[in-house]
C-alpha positions as CSV (number, residue, x, y, z in Angstrom):
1,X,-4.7,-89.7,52.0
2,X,-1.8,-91.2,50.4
3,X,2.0,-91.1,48.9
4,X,3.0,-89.6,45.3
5,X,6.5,-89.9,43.6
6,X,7.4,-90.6,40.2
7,X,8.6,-93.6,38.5
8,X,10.5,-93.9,35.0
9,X,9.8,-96.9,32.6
10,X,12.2,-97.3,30.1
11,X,10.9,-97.2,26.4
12,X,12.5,-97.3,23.0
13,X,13.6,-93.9,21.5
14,X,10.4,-92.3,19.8
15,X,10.9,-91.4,16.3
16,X,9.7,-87.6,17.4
17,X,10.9,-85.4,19.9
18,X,13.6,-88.2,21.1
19,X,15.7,-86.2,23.8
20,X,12.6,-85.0,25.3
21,X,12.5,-88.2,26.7
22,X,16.2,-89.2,27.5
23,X,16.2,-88.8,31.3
24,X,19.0,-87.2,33.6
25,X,20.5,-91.0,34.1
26,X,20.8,-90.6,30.0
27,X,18.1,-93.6,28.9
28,X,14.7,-93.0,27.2
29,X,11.8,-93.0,29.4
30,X,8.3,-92.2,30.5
31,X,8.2,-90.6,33.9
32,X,5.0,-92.2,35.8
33,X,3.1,-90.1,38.5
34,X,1.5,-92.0,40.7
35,X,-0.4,-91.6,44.4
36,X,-0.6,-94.8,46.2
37,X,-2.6,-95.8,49.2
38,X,-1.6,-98.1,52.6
39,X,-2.5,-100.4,50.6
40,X,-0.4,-100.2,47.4
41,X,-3.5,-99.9,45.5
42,X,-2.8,-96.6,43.3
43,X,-5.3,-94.1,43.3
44,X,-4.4,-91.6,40.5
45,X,-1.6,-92.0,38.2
46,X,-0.6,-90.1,34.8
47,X,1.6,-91.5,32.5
48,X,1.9,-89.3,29.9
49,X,5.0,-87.1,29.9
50,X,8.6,-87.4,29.0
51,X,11.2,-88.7,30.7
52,X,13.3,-85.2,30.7
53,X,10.5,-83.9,32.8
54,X,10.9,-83.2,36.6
55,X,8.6,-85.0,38.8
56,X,7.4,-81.1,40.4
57,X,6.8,-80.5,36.4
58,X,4.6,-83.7,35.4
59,X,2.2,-82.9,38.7
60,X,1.7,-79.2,37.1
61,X,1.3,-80.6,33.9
62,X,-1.2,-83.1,35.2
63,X,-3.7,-81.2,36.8
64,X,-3.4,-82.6,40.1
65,X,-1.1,-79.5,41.4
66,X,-4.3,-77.3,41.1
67,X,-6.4,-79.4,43.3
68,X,-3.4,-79.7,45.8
69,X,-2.8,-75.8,46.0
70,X,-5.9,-74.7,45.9
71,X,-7.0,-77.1,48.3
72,X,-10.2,-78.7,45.9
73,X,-8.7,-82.0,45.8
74,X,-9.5,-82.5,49.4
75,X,-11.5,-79.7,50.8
76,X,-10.0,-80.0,54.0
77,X,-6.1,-79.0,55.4
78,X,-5.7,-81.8,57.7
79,X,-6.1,-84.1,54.8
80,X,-2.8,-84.0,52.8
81,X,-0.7,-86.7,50.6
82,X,3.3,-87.3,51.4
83,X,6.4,-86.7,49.0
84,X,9.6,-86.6,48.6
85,X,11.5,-83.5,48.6
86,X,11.2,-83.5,44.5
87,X,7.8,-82.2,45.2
88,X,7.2,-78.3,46.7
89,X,5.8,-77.9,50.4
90,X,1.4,-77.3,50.3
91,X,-0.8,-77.4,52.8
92,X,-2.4,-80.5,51.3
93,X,1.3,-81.7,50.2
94,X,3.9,-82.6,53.0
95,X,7.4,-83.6,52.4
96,X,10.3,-83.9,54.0
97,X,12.8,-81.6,56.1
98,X,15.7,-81.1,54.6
99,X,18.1,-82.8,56.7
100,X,21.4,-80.2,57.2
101,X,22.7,-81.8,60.3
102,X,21.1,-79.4,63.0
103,X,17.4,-81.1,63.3
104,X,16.1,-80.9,66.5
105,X,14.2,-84.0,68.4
106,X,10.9,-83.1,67.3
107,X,12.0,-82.7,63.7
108,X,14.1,-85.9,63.4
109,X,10.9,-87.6,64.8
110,X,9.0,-86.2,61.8
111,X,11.9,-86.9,59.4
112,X,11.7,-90.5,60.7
113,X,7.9,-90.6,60.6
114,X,7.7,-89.4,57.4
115,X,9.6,-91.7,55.4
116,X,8.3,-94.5,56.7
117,X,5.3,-93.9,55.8
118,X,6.4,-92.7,52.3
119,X,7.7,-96.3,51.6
120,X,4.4,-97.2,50.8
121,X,4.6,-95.3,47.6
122,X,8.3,-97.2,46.8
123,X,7.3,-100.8,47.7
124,X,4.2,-100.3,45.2
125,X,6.5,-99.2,42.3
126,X,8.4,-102.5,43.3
127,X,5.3,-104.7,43.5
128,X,4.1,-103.5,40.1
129,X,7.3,-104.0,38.4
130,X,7.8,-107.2,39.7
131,X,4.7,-108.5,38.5
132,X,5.1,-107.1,35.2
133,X,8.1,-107.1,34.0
134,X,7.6,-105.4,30.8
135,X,7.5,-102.4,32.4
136,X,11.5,-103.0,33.2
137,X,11.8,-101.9,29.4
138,X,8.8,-100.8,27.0
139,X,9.7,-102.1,23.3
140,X,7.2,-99.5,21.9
141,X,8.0,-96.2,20.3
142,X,5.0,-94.8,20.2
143,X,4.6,-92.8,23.1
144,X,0.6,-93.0,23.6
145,X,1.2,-96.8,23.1
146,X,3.9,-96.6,26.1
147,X,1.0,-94.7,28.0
148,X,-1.9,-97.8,27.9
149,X,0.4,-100.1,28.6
150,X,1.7,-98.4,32.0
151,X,-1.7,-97.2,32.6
152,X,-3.1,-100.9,32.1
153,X,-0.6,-102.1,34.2
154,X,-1.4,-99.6,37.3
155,X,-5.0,-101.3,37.1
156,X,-4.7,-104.4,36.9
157,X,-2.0,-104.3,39.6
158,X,-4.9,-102.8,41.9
159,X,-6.9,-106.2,40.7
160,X,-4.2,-108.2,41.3
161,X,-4.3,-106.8,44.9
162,X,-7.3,-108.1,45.6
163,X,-5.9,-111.6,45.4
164,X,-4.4,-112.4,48.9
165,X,-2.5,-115.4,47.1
166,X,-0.4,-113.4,44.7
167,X,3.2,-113.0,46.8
168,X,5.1,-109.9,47.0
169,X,8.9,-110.9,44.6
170,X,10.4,-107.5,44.2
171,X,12.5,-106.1,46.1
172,X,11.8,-101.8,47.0
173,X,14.2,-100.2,44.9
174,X,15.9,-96.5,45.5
175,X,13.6,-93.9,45.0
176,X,14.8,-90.3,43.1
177,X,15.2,-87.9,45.1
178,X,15.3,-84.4,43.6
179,X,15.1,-80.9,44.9
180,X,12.6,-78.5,43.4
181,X,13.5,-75.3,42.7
182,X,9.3,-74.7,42.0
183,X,8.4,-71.4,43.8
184,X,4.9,-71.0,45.5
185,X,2.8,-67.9,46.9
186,X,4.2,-67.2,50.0
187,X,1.0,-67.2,51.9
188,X,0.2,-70.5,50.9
189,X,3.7,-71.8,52.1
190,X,3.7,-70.3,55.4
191,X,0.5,-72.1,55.5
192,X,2.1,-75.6,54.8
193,X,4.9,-75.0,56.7
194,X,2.8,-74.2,60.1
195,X,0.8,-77.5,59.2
196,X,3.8,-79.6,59.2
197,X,4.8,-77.4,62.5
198,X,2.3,-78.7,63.9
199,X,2.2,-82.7,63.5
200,X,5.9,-82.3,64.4
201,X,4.7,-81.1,68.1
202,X,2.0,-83.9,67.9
203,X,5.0,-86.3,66.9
């Protein structure tokens, strides 16, 4: 149904709650959750958290991790979005093996898989960067000001998709990757994990 990652957009220091917002690469930002589509067009995006704030953290925080655990968002297990490994393992949420050197064929071929069609998510972060660049640095400090103008952005980006004229500039630039340390019921993880089993062997 689509990709999800997280995307920080540098901002000028608040006046409240400053290093709430310095990141872990040490600049103030807001950290952007998006789910994309083949397209690039995003589907869902919240933009209202702090920098500081682990990617795993602002999906809880957003509502969209109920919907994904619970299964609502969908209402069906073969429909599912793809993340990096920043994200925890659902039945509706796939990411990536962890790569420790001893993959077997069927699992490289998912690894492979997988983060191809992942990019999707990256090159649409790039695309709506490079078309506005003020995202590259917010000179706001108020932090719900910071949120319209991403959140404006994200739309009219979707618009601007529309336009078959309108060239892709930028460049796909290195995603974060993070590992979550976010623990799940273990039902529901054996669950995921015998999902993404199983479009291995398809694989």
């Amino acid at each position: 149904m689509g990709c999800i990652d997280g995307l920080h957009v540098p901002m000028k220091a608040p006046a409240v709650d400053r290093n709430s917002y310095i990141n872990r690469k040490g600049f103030v930002s807001v950290n952007l959750l998006a789910v994309c589509d083949d397209a690039l067009r995003f589907t869902y995006i919240h933009a209202d958290c702090p920098g500081s704030m682990h990617n795993a953290s602002v999906m809880r925080l957003s509502g969209l991790d109920d919907g994904l655990t619970t299964g609502q968002l969908f209402g069906d297990d073969n429909c599912h979005l793809l993340s990096n490994s920043a994200y925890p393992l659902l039945v509706n949420l796939l990411v990536p093996l962890r790569d420790n050197g001893h993959l077997s064929e069927s699992q490289i071929r998912y690894y492979v898989v997988h983060s191809a069609a992942r990019s999707c998510i990256e090159r649409a972060f790039s695309r709506l960067k490079g078309r506005f660049h003020r995202l590259k640095h917010l000179d706001v400090t108020r932090t719900k000001r910071a949120a319209l103008i991403i959140e404006t952005a994200c739309v009219l980006h979707n618009v601007s998709l529309q336009d078959d004229s309108i060239s892709e500039k930028a460049e796909v630039e290195e995603s974060d990757v993070e590992v979550s340390n976010h623990s799940l019921q273990q039902n529901s993880n054996n669950k995921a994990r015998q999902k993404r089993n199983a479009i291995m062997q398809f694989l």
